[in-house]
C-alpha positions as CSV (number, residue, x, y, z in Angstrom):
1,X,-23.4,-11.5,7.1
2,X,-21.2,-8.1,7.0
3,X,-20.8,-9.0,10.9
4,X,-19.3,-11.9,10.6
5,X,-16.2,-10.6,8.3
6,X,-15.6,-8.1,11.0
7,X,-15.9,-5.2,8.2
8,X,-16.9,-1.8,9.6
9,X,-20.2,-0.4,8.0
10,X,-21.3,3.3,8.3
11,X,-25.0,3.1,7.4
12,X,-27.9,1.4,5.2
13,X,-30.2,3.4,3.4
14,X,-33.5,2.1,1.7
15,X,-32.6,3.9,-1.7
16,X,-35.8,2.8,-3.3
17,X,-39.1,-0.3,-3.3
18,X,-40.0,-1.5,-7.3
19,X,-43.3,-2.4,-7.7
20,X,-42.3,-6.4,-7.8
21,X,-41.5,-6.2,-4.2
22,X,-38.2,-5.7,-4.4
23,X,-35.7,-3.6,-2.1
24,X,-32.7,-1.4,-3.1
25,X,-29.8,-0.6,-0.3
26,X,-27.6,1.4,-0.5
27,X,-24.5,0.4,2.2
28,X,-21.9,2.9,3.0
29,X,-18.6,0.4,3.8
30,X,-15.1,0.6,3.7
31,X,-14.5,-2.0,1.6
32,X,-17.2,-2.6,-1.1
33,X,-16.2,-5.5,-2.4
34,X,-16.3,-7.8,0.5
35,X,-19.4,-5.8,1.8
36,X,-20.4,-7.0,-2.1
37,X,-19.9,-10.8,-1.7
38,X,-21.8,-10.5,1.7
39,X,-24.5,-9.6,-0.1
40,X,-25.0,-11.9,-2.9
41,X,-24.0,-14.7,-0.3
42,X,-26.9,-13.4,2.1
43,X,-29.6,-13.0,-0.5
44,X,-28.9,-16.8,-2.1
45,X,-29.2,-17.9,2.1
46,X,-32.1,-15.8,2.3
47,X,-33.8,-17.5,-1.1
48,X,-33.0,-20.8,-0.4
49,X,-34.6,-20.2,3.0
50,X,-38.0,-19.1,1.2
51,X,-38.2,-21.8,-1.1
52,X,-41.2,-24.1,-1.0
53,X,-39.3,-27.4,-0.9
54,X,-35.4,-27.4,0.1
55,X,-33.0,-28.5,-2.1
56,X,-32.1,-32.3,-2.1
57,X,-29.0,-33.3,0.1
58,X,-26.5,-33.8,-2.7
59,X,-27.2,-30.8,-4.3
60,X,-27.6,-28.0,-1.2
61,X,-25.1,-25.4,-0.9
62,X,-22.7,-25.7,1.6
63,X,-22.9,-22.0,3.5
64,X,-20.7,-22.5,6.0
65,X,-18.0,-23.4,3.8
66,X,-19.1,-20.1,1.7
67,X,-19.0,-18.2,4.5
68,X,-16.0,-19.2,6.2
69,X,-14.4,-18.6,2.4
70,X,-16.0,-14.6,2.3
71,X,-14.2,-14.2,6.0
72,X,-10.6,-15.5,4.7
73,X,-11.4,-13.2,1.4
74,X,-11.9,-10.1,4.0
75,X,-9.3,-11.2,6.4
76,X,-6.7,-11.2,3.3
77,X,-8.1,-7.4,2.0
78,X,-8.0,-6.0,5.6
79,X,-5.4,-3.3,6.3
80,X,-2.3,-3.2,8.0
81,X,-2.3,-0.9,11.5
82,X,0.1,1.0,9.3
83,X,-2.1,2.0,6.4
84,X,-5.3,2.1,8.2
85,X,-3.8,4.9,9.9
86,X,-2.3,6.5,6.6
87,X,-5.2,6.0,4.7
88,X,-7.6,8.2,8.3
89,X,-4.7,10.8,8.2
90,X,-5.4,11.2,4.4
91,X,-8.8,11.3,4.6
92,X,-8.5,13.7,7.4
93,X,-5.8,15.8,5.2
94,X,-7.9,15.5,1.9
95,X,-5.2,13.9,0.2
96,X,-6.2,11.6,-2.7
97,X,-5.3,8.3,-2.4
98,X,-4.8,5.5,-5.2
99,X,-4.4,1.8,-4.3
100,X,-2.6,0.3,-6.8
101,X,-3.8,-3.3,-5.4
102,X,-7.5,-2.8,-5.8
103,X,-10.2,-2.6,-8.9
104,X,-10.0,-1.0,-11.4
105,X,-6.3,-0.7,-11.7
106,X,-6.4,-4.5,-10.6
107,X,-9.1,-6.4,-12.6
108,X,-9.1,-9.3,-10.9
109,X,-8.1,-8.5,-7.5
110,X,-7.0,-12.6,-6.4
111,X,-4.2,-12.2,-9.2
112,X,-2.5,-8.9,-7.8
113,X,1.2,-9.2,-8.1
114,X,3.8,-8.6,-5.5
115,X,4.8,-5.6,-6.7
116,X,1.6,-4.1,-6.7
117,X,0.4,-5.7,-2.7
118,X,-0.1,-2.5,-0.5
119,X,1.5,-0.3,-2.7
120,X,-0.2,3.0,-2.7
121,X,-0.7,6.8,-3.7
122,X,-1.0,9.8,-1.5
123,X,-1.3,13.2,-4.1
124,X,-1.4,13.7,-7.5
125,X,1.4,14.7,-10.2
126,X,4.3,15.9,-9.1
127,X,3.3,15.9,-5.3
128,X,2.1,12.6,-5.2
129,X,4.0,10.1,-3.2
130,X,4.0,6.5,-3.6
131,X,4.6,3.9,-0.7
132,X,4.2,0.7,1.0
133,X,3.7,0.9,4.7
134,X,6.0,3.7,5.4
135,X,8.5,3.0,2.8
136,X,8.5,5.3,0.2
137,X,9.9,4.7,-3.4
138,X,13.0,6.5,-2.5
139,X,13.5,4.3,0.6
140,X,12.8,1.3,-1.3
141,X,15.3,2.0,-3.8
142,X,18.2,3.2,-1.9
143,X,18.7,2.9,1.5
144,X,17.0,-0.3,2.5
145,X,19.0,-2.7,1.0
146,X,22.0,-1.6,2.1
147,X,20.0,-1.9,6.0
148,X,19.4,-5.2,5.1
149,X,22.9,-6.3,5.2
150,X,24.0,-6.8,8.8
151,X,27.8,-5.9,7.9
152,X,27.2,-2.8,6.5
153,X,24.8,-1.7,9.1
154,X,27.2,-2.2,11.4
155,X,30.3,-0.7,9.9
156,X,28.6,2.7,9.0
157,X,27.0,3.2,12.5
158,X,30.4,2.3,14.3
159,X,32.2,4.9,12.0
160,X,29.5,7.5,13.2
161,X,30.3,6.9,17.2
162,X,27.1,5.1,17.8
163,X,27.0,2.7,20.7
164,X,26.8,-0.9,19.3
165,X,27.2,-4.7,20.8
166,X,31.0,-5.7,20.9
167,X,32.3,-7.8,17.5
168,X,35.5,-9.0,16.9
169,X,37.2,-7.1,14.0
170,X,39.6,-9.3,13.0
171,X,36.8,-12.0,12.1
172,X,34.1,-10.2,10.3
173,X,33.8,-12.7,7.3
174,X,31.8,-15.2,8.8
175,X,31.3,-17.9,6.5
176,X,31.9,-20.8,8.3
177,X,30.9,-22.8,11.7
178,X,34.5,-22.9,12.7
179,X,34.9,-19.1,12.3
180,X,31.9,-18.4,14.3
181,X,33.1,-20.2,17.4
182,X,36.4,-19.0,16.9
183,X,35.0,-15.4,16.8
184,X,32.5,-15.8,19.7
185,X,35.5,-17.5,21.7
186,X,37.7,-13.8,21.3
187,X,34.9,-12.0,22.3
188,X,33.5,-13.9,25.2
189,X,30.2,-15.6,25.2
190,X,27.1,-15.2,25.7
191,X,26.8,-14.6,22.0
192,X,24.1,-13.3,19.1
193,X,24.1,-14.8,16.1
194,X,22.4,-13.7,13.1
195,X,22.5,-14.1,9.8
196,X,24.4,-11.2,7.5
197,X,21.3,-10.5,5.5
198,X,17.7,-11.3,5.7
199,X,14.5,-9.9,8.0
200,X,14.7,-8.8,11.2
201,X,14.5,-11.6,13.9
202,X,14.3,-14.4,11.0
203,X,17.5,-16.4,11.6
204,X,18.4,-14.9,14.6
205,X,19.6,-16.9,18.1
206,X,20.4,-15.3,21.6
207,X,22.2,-16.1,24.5
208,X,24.2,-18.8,23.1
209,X,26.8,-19.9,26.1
210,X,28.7,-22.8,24.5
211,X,30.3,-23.5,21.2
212,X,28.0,-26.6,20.7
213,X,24.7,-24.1,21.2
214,X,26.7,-21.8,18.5
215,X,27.0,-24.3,15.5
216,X,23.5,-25.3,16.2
217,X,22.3,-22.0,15.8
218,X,24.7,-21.6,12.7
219,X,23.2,-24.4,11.2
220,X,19.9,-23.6,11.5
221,X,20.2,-19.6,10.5
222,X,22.1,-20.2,7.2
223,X,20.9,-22.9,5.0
224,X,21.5,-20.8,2.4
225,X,24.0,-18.0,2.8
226,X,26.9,-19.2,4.9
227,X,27.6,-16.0,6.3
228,X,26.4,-15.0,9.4
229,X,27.6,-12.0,12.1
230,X,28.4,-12.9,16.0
231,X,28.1,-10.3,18.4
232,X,28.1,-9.8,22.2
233,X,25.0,-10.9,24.1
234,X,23.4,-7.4,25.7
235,X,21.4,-7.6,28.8
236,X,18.5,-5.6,28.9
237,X,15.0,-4.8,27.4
238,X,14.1,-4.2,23.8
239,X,12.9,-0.7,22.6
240,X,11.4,0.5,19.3
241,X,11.9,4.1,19.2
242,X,10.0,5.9,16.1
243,X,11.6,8.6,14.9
244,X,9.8,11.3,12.4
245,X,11.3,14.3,10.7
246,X,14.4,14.5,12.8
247,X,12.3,13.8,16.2
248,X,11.8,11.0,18.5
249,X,7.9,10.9,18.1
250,X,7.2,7.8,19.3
251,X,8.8,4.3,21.8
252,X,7.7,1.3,22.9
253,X,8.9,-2.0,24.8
254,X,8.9,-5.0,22.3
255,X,8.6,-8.3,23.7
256,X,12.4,-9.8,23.1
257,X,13.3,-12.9,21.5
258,X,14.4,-15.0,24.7
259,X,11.6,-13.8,27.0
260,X,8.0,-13.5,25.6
261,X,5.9,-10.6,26.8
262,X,3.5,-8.0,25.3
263,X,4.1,-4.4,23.9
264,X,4.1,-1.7,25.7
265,X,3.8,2.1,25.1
266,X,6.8,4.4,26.3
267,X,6.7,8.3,26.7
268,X,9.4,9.7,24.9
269,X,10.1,12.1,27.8
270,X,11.1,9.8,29.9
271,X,14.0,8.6,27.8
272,X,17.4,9.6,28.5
273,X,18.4,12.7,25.8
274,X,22.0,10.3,25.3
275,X,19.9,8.1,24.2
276,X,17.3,9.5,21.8
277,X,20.6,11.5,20.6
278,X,22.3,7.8,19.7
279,X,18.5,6.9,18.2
280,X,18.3,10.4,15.7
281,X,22.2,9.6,15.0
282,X,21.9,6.0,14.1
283,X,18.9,7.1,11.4
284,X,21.0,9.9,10.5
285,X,23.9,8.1,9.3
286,X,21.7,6.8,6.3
287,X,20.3,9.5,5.5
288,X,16.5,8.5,6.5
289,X,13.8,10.9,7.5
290,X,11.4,8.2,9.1
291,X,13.3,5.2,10.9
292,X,12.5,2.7,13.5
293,X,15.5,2.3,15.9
294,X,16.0,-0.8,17.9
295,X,18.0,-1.1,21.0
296,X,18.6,-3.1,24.0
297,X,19.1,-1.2,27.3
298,X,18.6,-2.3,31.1
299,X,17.4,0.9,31.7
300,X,16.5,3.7,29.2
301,X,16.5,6.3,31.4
302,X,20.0,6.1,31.5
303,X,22.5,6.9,28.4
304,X,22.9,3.8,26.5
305,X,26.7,3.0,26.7
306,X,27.0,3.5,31.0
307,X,23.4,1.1,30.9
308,X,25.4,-1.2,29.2
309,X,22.7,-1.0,26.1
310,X,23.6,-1.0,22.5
311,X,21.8,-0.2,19.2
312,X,21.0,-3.5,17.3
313,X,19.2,-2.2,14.2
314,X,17.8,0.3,12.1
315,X,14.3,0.1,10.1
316,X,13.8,2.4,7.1
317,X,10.4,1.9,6.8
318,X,9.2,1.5,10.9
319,X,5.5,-0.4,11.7
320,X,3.2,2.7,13.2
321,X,1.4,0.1,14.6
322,X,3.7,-0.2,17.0
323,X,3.1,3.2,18.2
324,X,-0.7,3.4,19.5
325,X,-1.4,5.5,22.0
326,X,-3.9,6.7,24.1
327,X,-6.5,4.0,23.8
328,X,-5.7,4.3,19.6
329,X,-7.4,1.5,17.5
330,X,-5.1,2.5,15.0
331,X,-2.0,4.7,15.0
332,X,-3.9,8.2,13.7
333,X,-1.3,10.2,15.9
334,X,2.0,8.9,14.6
335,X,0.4,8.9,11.0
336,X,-0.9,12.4,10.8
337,X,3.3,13.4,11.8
338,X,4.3,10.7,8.8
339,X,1.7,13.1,6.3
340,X,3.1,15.9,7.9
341,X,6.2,14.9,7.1
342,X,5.4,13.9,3.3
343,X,2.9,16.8,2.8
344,X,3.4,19.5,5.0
345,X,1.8,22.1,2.9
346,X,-1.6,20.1,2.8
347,X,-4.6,20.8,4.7
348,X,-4.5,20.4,8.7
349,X,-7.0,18.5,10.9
350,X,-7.9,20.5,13.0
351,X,-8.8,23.8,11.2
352,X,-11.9,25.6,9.8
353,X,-14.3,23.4,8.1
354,X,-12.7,19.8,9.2
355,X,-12.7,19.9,12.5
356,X,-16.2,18.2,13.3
357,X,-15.7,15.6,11.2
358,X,-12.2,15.5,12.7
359,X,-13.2,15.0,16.7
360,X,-15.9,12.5,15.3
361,X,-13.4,10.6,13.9
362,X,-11.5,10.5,16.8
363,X,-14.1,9.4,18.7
364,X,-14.7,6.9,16.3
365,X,-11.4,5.4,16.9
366,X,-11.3,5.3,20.8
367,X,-14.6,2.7,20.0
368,X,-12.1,0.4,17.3
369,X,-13.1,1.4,14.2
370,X,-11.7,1.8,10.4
371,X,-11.7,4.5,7.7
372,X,-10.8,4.7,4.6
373,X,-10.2,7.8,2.0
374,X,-12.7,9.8,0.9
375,X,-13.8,11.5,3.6
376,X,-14.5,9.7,7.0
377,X,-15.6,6.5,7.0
378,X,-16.9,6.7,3.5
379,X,-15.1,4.6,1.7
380,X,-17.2,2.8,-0.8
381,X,-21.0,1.9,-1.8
382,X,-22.8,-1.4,-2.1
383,X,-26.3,-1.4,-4.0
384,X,-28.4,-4.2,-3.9
């Protein structure tokens, strides 16, 4: 029954027989409360199975419909790439970890609030850290707002020399159809047009070549907010380039939003240093220690401005899961430089006593598998 959520389980162990024939298991897990449910759904399947004469029609429990409800339930509890990797580094790092969206600071655990949904701990007292993915409260607060508004973004990086797709100055207030043609028509299409604020991709069309394409798109990015930001049309690939602590740690090839395709790892050292300098700059200008820089380039072994590439946007709070490498099931490398990052004082994996458990984990993860904190893959108990 466990199997068929997909949740990872580290062992059973018969804890104990009672004299009325009954069994006691103990189940190491990562998440004990769907591991929980499994249970009580497998021992009612298992009873009504033994029972001398079934259950009428009418009245027989439906246990498909159960089960398929217990998979949703564990599909909805499952962790991001992003914090299963946090969550391994901790447990490497033996950092304590508090989930704010779980039991028992969450009684009922169906009625957990937005605020509260992946928010997490990492230390204690005046160490500890909270975040959400990789956003931490301070990013939360300050600097990604301001990201999310396309103008701004794209003001502050241009007074900071970074290479960015051609606009037309003289039209930046964008609240019309008619201004967005007559912008894309100074400029020169093919065009971009996104909306000024808003997620990343939502709202966005590419390659527009004709006015009447344009006040399509215009009319379906802004049902809402009017205003909207027109840009040149770049030729080229899309990149993801992680940066960490003032380093590029991390790139990959995103599939783009006119051409669909897969991602695909990229070695940092085969990026041109122009362009990893234009990366660190763009992250710089706001300040952020941990960014995800997106650019388009033909080539990125070239420097961005003679590829005819551009920076298009900066992420304070960048998806590690983007960033697996080497055959990771989850992104343990580019976490453990995130916790290095946040807690560079704490313990090391690696060193003295950790690292067995350290290479088994490891290996663990080369076969798909999940941790949790508390050391390994111990992450909670189940006793039936």
């Amino acid at each position: 029954m466990v199997g068929a959520t997909g949740e990872p389980i580290a062992s059973i162990g018969h804890l104990a027989a009672s004299g009325d024939d009954r069994i006691e298991l103990v189940i190491v897990c990562v998440d004990a409360e769907v591991v929980r449910r499994a249970g009580v759904l497998a021992v009612g399947l298992v009873d009504a199975l033994l029972q001398e004469a079934p259950e009428p029609l009418g009245k027989a429990r439906d246990w498909r419909t159960e089960l398929v409800e217990l998979q949703a339930f564990a599909a909805s509890r499952r962790s991001s790439l992003t914090e299963a990797g946090i969550l391994a580094a901790a447990a490497e790092r033996d950092i304590p970890v508090i989930r704010f969206d779980r039991w028992p600071l969450v009684p009922d655990e169906n009625n957990v609030t937005p605020v509260q949904r992946g928010l997490l701990q990492l230390g204690q007292g005046v160490h500890g850290k909270r975040l959400v993915g990789t956003a931490t409260g301070a990013v939360l607060s300050g600097s990604y707002p301001q990201l999310r508004d396309r103008e701004h973004l794209y003001r502050v990086l241009r007074q900071s020399g970074v290479t960015l797709p051609e606009r037309d100055p003289e039209f930046s207030h964008l609240n019309s159809a008619r201004r967005a043609v007559r912008s894309a028509q100074r400029i020169g299409y093919p065009v971009v047009l996104k909306p000024r604020t808003g997620p990343s991709g939502v709202g966005v069309a590419v390659n527009l070549a004709s006015d009447d394409a344009l006040v399509a798109a215009y009319q379906a990015a802004s049902p809402g907010d009017r205003h909207v930001v027109v840009e040149r049309h770049i030729e080229g690939e899309d990149y993801r380039l992680l940066i960490i602590g003032g380093e590029v740690v991390g790139a990959c090839q995103k599939p783009s939003l006119h051409r669909a395709g897969h991602r695909s790892a990229v070695d940092p050292a085969t990026l041109s240093a122009e362009l990893k300098t234009m990366a660190l700059r763009a992250a710089g200008c706001f300040g952020l220690d941990v960014a995800g820089v997106d650019l388009i380039t033909p080539d990125p072994r070239l420097p961005l401005a003679a590829a005819g590439g551009a920076v298009i946007g900066v992420d304070p709070a960048p998806d590690l899961g983007l960033h697996c490498s080497g055959g990771e099931a989850i992104p343990l490398r580019a976490a453990r430089r995130f916790l290095s990052l946040c807690f560079p004082r704490a313990h090391q994996p690696g060193t003295h006593r950790g690292d067995h458990r350290h290479r088994r984990q490891d290996d663990h993860l080369a076969d798909g598998g999940a941790y949790a904190p508390g050391g390994g893959l111990l992450g909670g108990s189940c006793l039936f």
